[in-house]
C-alpha positions as CSV (number, residue, x, y, z in Angstrom):
1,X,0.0,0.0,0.0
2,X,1.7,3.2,-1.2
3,X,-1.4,5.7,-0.7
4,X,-0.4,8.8,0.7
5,X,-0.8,10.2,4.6
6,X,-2.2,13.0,6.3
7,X,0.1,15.5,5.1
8,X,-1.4,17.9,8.6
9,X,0.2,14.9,10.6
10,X,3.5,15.3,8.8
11,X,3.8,18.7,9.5
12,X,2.9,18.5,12.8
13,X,6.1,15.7,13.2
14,X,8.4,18.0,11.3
15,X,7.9,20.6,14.0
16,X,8.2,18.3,17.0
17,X,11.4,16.9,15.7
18,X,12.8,20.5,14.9
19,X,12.0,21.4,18.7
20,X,13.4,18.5,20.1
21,X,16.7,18.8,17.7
22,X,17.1,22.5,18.9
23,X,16.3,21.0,23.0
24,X,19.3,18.7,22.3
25,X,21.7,21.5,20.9
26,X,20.6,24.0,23.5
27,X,21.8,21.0,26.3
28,X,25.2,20.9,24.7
29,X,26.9,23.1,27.5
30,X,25.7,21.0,30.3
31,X,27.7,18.3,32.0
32,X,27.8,14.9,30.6
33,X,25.8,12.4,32.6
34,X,26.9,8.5,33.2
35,X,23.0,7.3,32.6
36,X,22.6,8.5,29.2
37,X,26.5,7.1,28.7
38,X,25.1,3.7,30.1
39,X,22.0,3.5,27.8
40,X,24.3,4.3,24.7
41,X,26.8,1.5,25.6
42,X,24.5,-1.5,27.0
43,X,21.7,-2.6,24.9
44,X,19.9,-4.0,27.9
45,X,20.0,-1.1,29.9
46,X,18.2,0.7,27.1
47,X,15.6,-1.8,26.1
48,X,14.8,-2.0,30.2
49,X,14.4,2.2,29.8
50,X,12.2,1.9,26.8
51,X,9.8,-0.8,28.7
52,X,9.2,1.2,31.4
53,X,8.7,3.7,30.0
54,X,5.5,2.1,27.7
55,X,3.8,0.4,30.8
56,X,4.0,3.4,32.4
57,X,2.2,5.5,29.6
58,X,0.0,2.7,28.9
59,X,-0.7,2.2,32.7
60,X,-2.2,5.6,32.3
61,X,-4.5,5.7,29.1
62,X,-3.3,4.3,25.3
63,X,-0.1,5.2,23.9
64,X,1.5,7.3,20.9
65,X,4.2,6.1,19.1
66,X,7.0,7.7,21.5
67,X,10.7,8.8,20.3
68,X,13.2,9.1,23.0
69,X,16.6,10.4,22.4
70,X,19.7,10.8,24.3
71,X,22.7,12.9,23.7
72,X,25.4,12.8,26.5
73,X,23.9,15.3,27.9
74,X,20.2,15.4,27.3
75,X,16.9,13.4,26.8
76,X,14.1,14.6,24.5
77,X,11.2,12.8,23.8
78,X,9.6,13.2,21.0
79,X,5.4,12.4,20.5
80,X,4.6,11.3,16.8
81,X,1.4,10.3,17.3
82,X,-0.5,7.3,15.2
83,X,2.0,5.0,12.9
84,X,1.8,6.1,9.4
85,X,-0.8,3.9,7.8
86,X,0.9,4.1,4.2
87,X,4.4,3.0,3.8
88,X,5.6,6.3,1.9
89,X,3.8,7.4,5.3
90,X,6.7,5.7,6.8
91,X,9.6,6.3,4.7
92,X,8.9,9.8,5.2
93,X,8.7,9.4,9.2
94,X,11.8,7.7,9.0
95,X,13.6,10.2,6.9
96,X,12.7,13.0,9.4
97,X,14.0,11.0,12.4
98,X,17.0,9.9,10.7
99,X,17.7,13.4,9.6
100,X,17.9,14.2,13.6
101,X,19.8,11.5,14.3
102,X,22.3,12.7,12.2
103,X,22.4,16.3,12.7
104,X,22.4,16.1,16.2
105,X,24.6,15.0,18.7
106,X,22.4,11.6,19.5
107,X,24.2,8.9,21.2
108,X,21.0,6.3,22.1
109,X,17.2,6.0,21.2
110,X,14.4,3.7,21.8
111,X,10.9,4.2,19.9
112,X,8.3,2.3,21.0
113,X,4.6,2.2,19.3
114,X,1.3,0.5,19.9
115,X,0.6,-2.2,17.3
116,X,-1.8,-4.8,16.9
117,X,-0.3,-8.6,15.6
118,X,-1.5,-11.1,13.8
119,X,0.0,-14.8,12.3
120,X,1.2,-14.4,8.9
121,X,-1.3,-16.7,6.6
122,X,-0.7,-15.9,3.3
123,X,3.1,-14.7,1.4
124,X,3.6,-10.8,2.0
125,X,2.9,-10.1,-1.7
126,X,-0.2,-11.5,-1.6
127,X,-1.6,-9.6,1.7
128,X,-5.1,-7.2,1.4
129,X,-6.3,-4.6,3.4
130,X,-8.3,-7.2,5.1
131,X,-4.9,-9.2,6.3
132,X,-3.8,-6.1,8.7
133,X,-3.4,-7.3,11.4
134,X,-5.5,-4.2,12.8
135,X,-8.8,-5.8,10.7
136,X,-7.9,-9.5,11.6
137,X,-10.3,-11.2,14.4
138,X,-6.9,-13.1,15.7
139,X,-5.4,-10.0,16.0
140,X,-3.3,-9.5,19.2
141,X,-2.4,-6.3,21.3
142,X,1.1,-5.7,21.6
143,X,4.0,-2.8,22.1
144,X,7.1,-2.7,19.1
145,X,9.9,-1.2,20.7
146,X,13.2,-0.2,18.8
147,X,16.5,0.5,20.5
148,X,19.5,1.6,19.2
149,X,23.1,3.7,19.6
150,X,25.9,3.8,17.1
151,X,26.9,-0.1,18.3
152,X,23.7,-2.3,18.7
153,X,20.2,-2.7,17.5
154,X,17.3,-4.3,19.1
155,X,13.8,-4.9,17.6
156,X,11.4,-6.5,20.3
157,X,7.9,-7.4,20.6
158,X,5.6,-7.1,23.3
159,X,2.5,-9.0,24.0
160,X,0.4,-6.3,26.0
161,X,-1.7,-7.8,29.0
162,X,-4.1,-5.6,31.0
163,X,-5.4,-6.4,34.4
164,X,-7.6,-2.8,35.3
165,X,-5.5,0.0,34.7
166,X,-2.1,-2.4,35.3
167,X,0.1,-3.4,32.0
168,X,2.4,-6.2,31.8
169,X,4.3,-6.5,28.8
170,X,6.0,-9.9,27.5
171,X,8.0,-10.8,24.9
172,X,6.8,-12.3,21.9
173,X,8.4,-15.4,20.3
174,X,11.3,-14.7,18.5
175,X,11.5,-10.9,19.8
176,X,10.4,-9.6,16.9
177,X,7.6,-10.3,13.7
178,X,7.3,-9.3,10.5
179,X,5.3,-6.3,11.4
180,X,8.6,-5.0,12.7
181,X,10.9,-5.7,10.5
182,X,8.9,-4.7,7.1
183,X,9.0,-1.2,8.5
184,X,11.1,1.6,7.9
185,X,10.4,3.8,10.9
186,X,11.8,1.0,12.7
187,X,15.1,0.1,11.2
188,X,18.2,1.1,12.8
189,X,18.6,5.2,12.1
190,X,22.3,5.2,13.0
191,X,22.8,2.8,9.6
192,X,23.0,4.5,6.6
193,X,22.5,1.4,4.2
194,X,18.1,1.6,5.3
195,X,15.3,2.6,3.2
196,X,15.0,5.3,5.6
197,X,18.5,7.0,5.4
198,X,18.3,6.1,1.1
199,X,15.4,8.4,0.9
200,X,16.6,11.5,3.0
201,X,17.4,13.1,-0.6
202,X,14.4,12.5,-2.3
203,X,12.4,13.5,0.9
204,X,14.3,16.8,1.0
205,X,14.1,17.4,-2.8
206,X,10.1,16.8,-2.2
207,X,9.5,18.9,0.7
208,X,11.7,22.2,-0.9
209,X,9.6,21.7,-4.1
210,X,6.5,21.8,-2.4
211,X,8.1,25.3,0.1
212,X,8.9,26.7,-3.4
213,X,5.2,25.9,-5.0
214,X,3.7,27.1,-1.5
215,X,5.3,30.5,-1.6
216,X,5.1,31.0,-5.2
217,X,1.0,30.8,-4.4
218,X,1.4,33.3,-2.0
């Protein structure tokens, strides 16, 4: 599915990601601090972070797809909102966050994002609208959490379980689905070799075209 997104939800993402890039730079001046040093060196110590941090939010009401960064000095989190339904939805979400990854001074981040999961039934070229997980009657409730820093990547999933307003999270078979690993957004942004990183151009070519049409309007 290649149909286009809200383009009101991508400008509202390109502002958020701007603040939180200019939050980072402003920290630059401060001390270093050992926590964010941990979470960029151990994997584990990051992953634990970014699980906490979900069943917390989700303790509390549902969750947005959540970015958290970390420079040595600073942490910035980042609200995006709904995934992109469309995956040039999602190339462009993962442009924009690979564009602060690199133009700021980000050591770690985790990015974690309600999903819903489903068994895979049929070949991926062969999957419908109706085999989204999202419209399936299997369909499962879960958290995808991506954590990274310049020397480790870790895709997880998380089987949601609610008791009242308390969340438990557990991991899925395998850590990870195909869900996961079919989308951009959540490939590793420190790599330059992913679909996201490939199409930072393009999305910058796009976005200037359409600046340049908007103000030739005006």
């Amino acid at each position: 599915m290649t149909a286009p997104d809200d383009p009101d939800d991508l400008a509202k993402t390109i502002r958020r990601i701007t603040k939180a890039r200019a939050a980072i730079l402003d920290a630059q001046d401060r001390a270093p601090r050992v926590e964010f040093r941990v979470l960029a060196e151990d994997p584990e110590v990051l992953v634990a972070r970014a699980r906490s941090t979900a069943t917390a939010i989700m303790s509390q009401g549902d969750m947005p797809m959540l970015c958290c960064v970390f420079s040595a000095r600073h942490q910035q989190r980042i609200v995006l909102g709904n995934m992109p339904r469309y995956r040039t939805g999602k190339i462009k979400l993962a442009s924009l966050l690979r564009l602060l990854v690199i133009s700021a001074p980000i050591e770690a981040y985790f990015l974690i994002s309600e999903a819903w999961v489903a068994q895979e039934t049929k070949p991926p070229d062969q999957l419908t609208e109706a085999d989204l997980p999202s419209n399936r009657p299997d369909r499962q409730e879960a958290v995808i959490l991506s954590a990274a820093s310049k020397s480790f990547h870790h895709l997880k999933t998380f089987h949601t379980h609610r008791k009242g307003r308390a969340v438990t999270l557990t991991a899925a078979d395998g850590g990870q689905d195909r869900f996961a690993t079919d989308n951009p957004v959540l490939e590793n942004l420190f790599d330059p070799t992913t679909e996201g990183s490939r199409s930072i151009e393009n999305f910058l070519l796009e976005r200037f075209d359409h600046n340049a049409k908007t103000k030739a309007r005006s």
